[in-house]
Structures are given as C-alpha cells and as structure tokens.
C-alpha positions as CSV (number, residue, x, y, z in Angstrom):
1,X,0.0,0.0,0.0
2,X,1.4,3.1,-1.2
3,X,0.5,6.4,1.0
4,X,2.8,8.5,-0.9
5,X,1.0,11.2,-3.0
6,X,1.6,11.4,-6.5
7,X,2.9,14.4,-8.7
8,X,-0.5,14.7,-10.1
9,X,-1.5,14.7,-6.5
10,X,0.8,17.2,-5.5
11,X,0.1,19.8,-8.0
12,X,-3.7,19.7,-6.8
13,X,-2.4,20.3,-3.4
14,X,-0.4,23.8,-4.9
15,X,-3.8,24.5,-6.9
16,X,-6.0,23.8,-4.2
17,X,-3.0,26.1,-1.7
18,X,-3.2,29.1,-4.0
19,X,-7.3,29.6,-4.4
20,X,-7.5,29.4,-0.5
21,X,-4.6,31.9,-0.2
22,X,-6.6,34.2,-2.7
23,X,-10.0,33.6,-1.6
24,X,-10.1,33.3,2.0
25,X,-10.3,36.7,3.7
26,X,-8.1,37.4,5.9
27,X,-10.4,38.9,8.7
28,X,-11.5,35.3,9.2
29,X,-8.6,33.1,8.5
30,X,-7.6,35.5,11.7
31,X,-10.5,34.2,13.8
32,X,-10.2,30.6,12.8
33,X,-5.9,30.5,13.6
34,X,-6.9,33.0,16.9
35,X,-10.1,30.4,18.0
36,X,-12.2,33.6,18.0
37,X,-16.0,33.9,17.3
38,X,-17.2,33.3,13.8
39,X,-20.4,34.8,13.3
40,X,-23.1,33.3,11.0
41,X,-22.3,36.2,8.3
42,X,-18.3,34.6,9.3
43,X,-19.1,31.2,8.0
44,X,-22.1,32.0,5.3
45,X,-19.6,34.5,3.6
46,X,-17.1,31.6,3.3
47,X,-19.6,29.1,2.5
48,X,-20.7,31.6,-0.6
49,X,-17.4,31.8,-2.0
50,X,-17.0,27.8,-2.1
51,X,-20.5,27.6,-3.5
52,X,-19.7,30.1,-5.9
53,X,-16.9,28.1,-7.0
54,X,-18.5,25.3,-6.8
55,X,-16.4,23.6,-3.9
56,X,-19.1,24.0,-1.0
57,X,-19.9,20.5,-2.3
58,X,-16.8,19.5,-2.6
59,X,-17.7,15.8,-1.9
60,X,-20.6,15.7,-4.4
61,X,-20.2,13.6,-8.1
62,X,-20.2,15.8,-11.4
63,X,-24.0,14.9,-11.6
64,X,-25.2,16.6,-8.6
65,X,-23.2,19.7,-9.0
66,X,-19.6,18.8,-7.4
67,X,-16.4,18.7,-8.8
68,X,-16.4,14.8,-8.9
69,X,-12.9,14.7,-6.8
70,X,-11.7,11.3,-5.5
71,X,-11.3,10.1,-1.9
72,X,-7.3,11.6,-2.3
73,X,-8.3,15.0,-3.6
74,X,-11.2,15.6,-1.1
75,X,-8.7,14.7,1.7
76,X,-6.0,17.1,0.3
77,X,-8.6,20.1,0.0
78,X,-9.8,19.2,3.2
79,X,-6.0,19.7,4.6
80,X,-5.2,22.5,2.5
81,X,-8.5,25.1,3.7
82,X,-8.1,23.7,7.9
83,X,-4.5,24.7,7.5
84,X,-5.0,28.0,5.5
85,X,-7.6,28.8,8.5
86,X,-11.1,28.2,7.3
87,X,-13.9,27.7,8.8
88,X,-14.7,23.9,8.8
89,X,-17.7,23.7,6.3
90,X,-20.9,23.7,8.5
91,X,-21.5,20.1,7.5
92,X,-25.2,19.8,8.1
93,X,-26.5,20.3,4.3
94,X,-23.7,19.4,2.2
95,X,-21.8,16.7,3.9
96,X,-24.9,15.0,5.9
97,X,-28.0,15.8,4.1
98,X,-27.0,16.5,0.5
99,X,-25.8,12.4,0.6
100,X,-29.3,11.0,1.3
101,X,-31.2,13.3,-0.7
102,X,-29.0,12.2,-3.4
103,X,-28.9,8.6,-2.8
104,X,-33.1,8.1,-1.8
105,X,-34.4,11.3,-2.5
106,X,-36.8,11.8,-5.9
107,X,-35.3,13.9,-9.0
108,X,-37.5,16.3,-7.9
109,X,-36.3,16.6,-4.1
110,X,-32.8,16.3,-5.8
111,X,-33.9,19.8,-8.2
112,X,-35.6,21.7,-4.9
113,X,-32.7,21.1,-2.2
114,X,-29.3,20.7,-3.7
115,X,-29.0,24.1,-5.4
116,X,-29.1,25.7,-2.1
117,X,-27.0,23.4,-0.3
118,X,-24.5,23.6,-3.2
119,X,-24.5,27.5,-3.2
120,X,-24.2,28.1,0.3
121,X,-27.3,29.9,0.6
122,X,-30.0,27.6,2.9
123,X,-28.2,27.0,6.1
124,X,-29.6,23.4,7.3
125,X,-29.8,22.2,10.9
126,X,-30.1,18.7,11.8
127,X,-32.9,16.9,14.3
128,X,-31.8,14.1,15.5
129,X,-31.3,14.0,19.2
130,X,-34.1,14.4,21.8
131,X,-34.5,14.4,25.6
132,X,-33.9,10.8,26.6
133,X,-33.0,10.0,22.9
134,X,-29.7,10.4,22.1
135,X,-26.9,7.2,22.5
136,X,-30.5,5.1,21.6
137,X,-31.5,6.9,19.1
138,X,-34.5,5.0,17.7
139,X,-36.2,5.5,21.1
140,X,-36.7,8.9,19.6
141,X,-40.8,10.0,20.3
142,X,-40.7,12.9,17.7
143,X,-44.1,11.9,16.2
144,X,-45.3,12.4,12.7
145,X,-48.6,11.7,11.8
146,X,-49.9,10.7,8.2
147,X,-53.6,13.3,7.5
148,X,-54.0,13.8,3.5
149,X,-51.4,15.1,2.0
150,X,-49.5,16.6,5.0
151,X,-47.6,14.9,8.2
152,X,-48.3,16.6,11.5
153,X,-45.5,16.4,13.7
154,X,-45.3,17.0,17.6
155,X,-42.2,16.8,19.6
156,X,-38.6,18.0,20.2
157,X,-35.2,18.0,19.5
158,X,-32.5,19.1,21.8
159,X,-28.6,19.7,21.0
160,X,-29.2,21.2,17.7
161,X,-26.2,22.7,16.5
162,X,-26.6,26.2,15.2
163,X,-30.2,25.6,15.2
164,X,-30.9,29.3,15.7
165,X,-29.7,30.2,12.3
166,X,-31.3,27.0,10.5
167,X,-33.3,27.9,7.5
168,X,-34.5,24.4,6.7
169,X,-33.9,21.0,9.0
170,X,-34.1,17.5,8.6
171,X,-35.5,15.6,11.0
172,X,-35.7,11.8,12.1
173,X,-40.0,11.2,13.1
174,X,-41.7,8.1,14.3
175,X,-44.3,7.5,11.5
176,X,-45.1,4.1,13.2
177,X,-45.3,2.0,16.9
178,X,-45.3,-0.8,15.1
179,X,-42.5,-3.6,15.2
180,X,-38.9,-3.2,16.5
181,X,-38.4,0.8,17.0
182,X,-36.0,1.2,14.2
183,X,-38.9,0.3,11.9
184,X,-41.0,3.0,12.6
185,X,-39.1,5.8,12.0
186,X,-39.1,8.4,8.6
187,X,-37.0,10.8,7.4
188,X,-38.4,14.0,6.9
189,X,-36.8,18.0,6.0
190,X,-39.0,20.8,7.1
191,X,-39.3,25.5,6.4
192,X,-38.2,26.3,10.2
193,X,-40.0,28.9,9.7
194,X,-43.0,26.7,9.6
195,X,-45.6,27.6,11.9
196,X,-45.5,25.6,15.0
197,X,-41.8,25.7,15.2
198,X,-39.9,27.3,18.4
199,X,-36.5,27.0,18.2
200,X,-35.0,27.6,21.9
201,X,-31.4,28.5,22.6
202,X,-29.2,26.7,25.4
203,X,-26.8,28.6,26.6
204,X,-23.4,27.1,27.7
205,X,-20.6,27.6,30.4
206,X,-18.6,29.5,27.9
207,X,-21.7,32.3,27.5
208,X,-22.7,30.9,23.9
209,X,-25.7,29.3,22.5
210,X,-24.1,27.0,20.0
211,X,-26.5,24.3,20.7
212,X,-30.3,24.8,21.1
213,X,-33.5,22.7,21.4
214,X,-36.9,22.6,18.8
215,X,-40.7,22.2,19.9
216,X,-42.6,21.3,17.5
217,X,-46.3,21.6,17.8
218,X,-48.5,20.6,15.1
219,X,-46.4,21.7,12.6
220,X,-47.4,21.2,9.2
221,X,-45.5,19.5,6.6
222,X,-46.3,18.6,3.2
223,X,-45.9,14.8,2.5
224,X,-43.8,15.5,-0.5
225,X,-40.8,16.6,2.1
226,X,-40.6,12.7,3.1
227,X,-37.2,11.2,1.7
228,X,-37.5,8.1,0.2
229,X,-40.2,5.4,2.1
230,X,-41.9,6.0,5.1
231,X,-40.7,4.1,8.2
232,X,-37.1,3.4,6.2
233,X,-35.7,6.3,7.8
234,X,-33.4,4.9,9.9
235,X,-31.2,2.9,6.9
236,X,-31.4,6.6,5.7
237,X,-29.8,8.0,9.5
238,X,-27.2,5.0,9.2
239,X,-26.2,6.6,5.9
240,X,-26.1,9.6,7.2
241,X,-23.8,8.9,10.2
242,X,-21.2,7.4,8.6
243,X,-20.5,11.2,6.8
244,X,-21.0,12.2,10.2
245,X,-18.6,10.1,12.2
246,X,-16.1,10.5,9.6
247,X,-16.2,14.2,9.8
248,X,-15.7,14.5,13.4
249,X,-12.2,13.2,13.1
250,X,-11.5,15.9,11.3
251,X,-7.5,15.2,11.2
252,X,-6.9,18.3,9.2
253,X,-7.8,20.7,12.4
254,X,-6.0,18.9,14.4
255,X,-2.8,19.1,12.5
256,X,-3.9,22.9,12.9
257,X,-4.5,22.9,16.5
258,X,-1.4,21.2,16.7
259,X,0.9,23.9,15.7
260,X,-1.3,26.4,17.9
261,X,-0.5,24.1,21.0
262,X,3.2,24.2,20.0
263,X,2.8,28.4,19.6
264,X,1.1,28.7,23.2
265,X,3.6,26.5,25.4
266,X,6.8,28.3,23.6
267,X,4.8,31.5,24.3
268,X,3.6,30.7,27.9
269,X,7.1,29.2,28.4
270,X,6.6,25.2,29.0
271,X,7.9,24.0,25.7
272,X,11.6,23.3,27.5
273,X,9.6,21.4,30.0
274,X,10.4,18.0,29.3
275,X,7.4,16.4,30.7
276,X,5.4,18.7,28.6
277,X,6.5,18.4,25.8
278,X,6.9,14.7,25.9
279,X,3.1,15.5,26.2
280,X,3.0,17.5,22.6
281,X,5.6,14.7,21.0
282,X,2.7,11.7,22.6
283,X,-0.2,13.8,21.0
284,X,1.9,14.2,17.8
285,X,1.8,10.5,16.9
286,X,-1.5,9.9,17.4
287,X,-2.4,12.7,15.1
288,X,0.3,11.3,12.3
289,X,-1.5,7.6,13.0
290,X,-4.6,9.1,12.7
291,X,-3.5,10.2,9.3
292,X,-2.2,6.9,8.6
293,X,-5.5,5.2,9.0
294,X,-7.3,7.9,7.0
295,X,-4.9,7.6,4.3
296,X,-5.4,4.0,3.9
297,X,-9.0,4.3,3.8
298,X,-8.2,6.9,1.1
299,X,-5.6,4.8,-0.5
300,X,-8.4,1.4,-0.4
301,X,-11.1,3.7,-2.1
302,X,-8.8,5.2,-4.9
303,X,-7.6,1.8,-6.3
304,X,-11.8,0.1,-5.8
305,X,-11.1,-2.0,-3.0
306,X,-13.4,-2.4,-0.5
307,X,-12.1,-0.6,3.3
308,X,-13.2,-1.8,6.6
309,X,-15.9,0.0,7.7
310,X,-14.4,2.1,10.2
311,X,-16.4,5.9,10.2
312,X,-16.8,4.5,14.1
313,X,-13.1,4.4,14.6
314,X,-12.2,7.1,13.1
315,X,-14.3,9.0,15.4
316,X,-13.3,7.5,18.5
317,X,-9.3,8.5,17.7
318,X,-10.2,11.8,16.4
319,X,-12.7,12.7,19.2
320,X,-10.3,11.9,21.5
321,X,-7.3,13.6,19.9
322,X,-9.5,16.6,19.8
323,X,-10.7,16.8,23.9
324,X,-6.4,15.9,24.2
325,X,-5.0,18.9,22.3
326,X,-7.5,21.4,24.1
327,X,-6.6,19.9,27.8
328,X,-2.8,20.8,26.9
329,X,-3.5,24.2,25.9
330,X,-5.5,24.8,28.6
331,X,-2.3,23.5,31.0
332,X,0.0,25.4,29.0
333,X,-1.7,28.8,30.0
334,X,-2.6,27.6,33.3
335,X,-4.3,31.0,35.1
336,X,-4.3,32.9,31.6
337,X,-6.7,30.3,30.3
338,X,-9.4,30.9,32.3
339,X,-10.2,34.6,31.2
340,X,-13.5,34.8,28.8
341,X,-14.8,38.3,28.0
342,X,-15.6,38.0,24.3
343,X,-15.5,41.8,23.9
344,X,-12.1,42.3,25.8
345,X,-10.6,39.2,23.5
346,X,-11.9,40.6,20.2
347,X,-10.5,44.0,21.2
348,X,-7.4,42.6,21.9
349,X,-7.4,42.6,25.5
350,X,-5.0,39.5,26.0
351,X,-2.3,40.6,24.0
352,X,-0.6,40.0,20.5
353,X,2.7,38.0,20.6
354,X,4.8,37.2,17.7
355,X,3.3,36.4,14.3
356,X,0.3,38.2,15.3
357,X,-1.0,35.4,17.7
358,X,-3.6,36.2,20.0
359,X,-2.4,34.3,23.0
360,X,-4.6,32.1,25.3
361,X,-8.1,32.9,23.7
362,X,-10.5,31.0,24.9
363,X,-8.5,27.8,26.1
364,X,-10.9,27.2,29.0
365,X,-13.9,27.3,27.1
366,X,-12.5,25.4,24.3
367,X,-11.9,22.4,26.5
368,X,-15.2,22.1,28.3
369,X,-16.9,22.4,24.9
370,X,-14.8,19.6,23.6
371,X,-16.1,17.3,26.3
372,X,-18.9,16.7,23.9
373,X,-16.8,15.0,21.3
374,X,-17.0,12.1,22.6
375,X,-20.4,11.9,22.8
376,X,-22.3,13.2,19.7
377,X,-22.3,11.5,16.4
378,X,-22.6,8.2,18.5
379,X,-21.2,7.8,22.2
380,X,-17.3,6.3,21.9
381,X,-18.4,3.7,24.3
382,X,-21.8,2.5,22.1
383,X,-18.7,2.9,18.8
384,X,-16.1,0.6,20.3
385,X,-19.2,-2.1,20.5
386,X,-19.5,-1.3,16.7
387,X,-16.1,-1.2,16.0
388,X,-15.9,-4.7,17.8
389,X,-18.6,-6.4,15.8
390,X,-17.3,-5.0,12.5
391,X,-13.8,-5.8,12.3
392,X,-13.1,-8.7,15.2
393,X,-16.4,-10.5,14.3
C-alpha cells in the first residue's frame, strides 16, 4: 500500500493552496488561527465563496453539481482550507444531508434542495437527538402523523447545532409503533419557519448558545418533504452517520491545532519542560497515526477495494485527539486560560505575541466544549461495540 501522494496529487495540493490563499479573507482566517468567534455572516460568507466556485460541495459527483474529486483530492482540500484557516464547512447540508437526498431522495427533491446546499445559501440544521434519545437513538418520540397530503409532527429536539440560524432542517419522526423501534421511523426536511416551530437556545458555560432545542407543535409539513419510504428512515440515519462520524475526526484541524498548542507553550514558556512536551511529542503520533488510517482508507477507495468500515473508529481517535490537544493548551496557560470576555478578546485585550498570535483565547472554554466529542455523532463507548462487531467479528 502506497500512502505517498503522487505528482498529479501534489500539483492539486499547490492548486488547491493558492485559491484558498486568494479567496479566504483574511479577517476570518484571523479568527479561525486565533479560536475567536465566527459569526453566521463569518461562516455564510465563506460558505458563498466555495459555492460560488462550486467547492461548498466539494464531496458531491459531477452529476449533482460537485467537482467529482476522488477520496485523495477531497482529503487534500480538506488539509489545505483547515490549514490556511477556514472555517470547517458547516456540515449539516452538504456533507450530511446532501448524501441522502441524493442517494433516496426523488429527481425532484434532488432539483428543490441541492441548489441551495451547493450554493451556500440555505443553512440546514439537523434533528436528530431528543430528551432521553440520544446514544439510543430509535427511542426517539418525535411523532409524525400521516392526515391527507400533509404529516403533523409534535415533539422536540434538543442539541441542535446552530439551530438558531437554520433555514430548513431534517428531522428523524416516528411515522409508526409498530415492530422493532428502528422500523417506525421516517426521514423528513421541514421551512423552520413553519408555523409551530420554536427554536429555543441553550446557553453554555462558555456564555454561547451554540447548541439549542426545537418544539414542534402541530407543525405542518407537506408529505412530498418525506425522503424516500416511510418508516425506512433509519437505513437513511445509518447513511447519514457514517459522513458524520467521519467528519468529526477531522484530522486536518487537528494538525492545525497542533501547531497552535506548539505556539502557546513556547509562548507561555513550558515547551523546554520535558514532561510537557513529551506530552506535545505523545499527541503528535496519534495525530500522524490518525493520518495513517485515513490515508489508507483513502488509499483502499482510490484503487476500488473495499475498506473496513471504520467511520466508528475514526471517530473514537479523532474525538479523543480533539478533547487531548485542548486539555494541553489549557495546561500550557494555566491561570491565563481561564479569562473569557468576548468583547475584551476581540479587542485585543490578551495581548498579540509574535506572528500576530492572540495568545490564550478562549482555552478554557474550548476544553469544556470539547467534552462533547466524545459523545455526539454516537457515544465512543456504544462505537467501540460497533467497532468490535465489525472488524473482530
């Protein structure tokens, strides 16, 4: 197996390198290297100027609107944009739902929702999780109930990410009590502007609302916004979650936050702390053997052989990698991590130090968000069963 990338490969990688360098503004490459706020006009703006070159979809085939890259070049743009300091792509329409609508949706589902996802213009929001359902998902009670020519749903979701600035969401319903739980559940995409639909902010320690829950009550939905077959919905979720699982290990940040961990303990002055940086030097192999196993999925796809199915290990590593990186930082600023006044950060308040860094901001935060990696997309503990059953039998 050969993970070496070839000249053709490489010259992507320059292309790729020198659009990014071009196109992304600086004002939020900035925020991205700095871990400071990005605003919804932050990430739409970015999102627009993939979508205008038609790389917001940058994982579709030629027939849905992408650039029809293989499993190498995806990777490679994937690198190139997390290093230059974008935003990640908000993955929720065109990494998790664009894939279903294209693989069970009609032609005419396929006409009304890609164009938007593709141009960065319809933000999507996902409902999947609800009080009591999360880790056992297809105890989910969202109901959604068959009258004419429209489903009435009542319900909620909870831990919707972004929720707040959702234009249209897709939503896991029970359609059916009938039969093993995973059998009576639909997939469904719904106007959050829909009457009937509250959308509810939860604010967290860090003073954000990045997460939020939906009521529903008796929301109208025309029937024509089911995807695919009624009560099949969870084959479509299982489709769904292996873009999602994969995504969250998200290798390419965490080469990124990599070199920001190096920057803060040389900064903060624990780098010539041996112990510490024995801690770096420990992270840094699991991120290169992260690589590795991505690049041999990579490297299985591009010559037609069929990988291991591993979107659950991937996000164990890569979860875990992530909460690591943000513990160290936090350690390496000790006291000056702890400070989070978004006004006095964005102002400058905690000082520039060479290169233009922005030194501790937010580190504290950071790492009790990250406690949630571990956790959504699938708990690690309910993927190493997975993980168990697929590859050791």
């Amino acid at each position: 197996m050969d993970l070496a990338f070839t000249p053709e490969e490489q010259k992507f990688r320059e292309d790729i390198r020198a659009w990014v360098r071009e196109a992304l503004p600086k004002d939020i490459s900035d925020k991205v290297h700095n871990a400071l706020r990005l605003t919804r006009d932050d990430m739409q703006r970015w999102a627009r100027i993939l979508g205008k070159k038609g790389w917001l979809g940058y994982g579709w085939p030629q027939q849905f609107g992408g650039p029809g890259w293989n499993a190498i070049q995806k990777h490679l743009f994937e690198e190139e944009t997390a290093l230059a300091g974008a935003p990640r792509v908000v993955p929720f329409g065109p990494v998790m739902v664009a894939p279903v609508i294209m693989a069970f949706g009609s032609p005419e589902q396929q006409q009304r929702f890609l164009p938007g996802i593709a141009s960065g213009e319809v933000w999507w929001s996902q409902g999947y999780s609800e009080p009591g359902s999360g880790s056992d998902l297809a105890s989910l009670k969202t109901r959604a109930e068959r009258k004419g020519d429209k489903y009435i749903i009542n319900g909620q979701k909870t831990w919707t990410t972004l929720g707040q600035f959702g234009d249209w969401m897709f939503n896991l319903v029970r359609t059916s009590t009938e039969g093993k739980p995973q059998t009576g559940i639909s997939f469904i995409v719904l106007d959050m502007k829909s009457k009937g639909v509250t959308v509810r902010p939860i604010k967290l320690l860090d003073g954000e609302c990045e997460v939020n829950e939906v009521f529903f009550d008796n929301v109208e939905v025309p029937a024509e916004n089911l995807i695919g077959e009624e009560n099949k919905g969870w084959t479509y979720a299982k489709h769904l979650l292996s873009h999602e699982r994969t995504n969250i290990a998200d290798v390419n940040r965490a080469k990124r936050e990599l070199e920001r961990l190096k920057r803060i303990a040389k900064t903060e002055g624990v780098y010539d702390d041996r112990r510490f940086r024995d801690e770096i030097a420990r992270l840094e192999v699991d991120v290169v053997a992260l690589e590795m196993l991505v690049l041999r999925v990579l490297s299985a796809e591009k010559s037609g052989k069929n990988s291991l199915d591993i979107a659950g290990l991937l996000k164990i590593k890569g979860s875990e990698i992530q909460q690591r990186y943000s513990e160290l930082m936090m350690l390496a600023a000790g006291p000056f991590a702890l400070p989070l006044i978004h006004e006095a950060m964005e102002a400058g308040w905690q000082g520039d130090f060479p290169g233009g860094v922005i030194g501790n901001a937010p580190l504290a935060s950071t790492y009790f968000n990250m406690r949630k990696t571990t956790i959504y997309g699938g708990s690690n503990e309910v993927q190493r069963n997975i993980v168990a059953q697929t590859v050791l039998g």
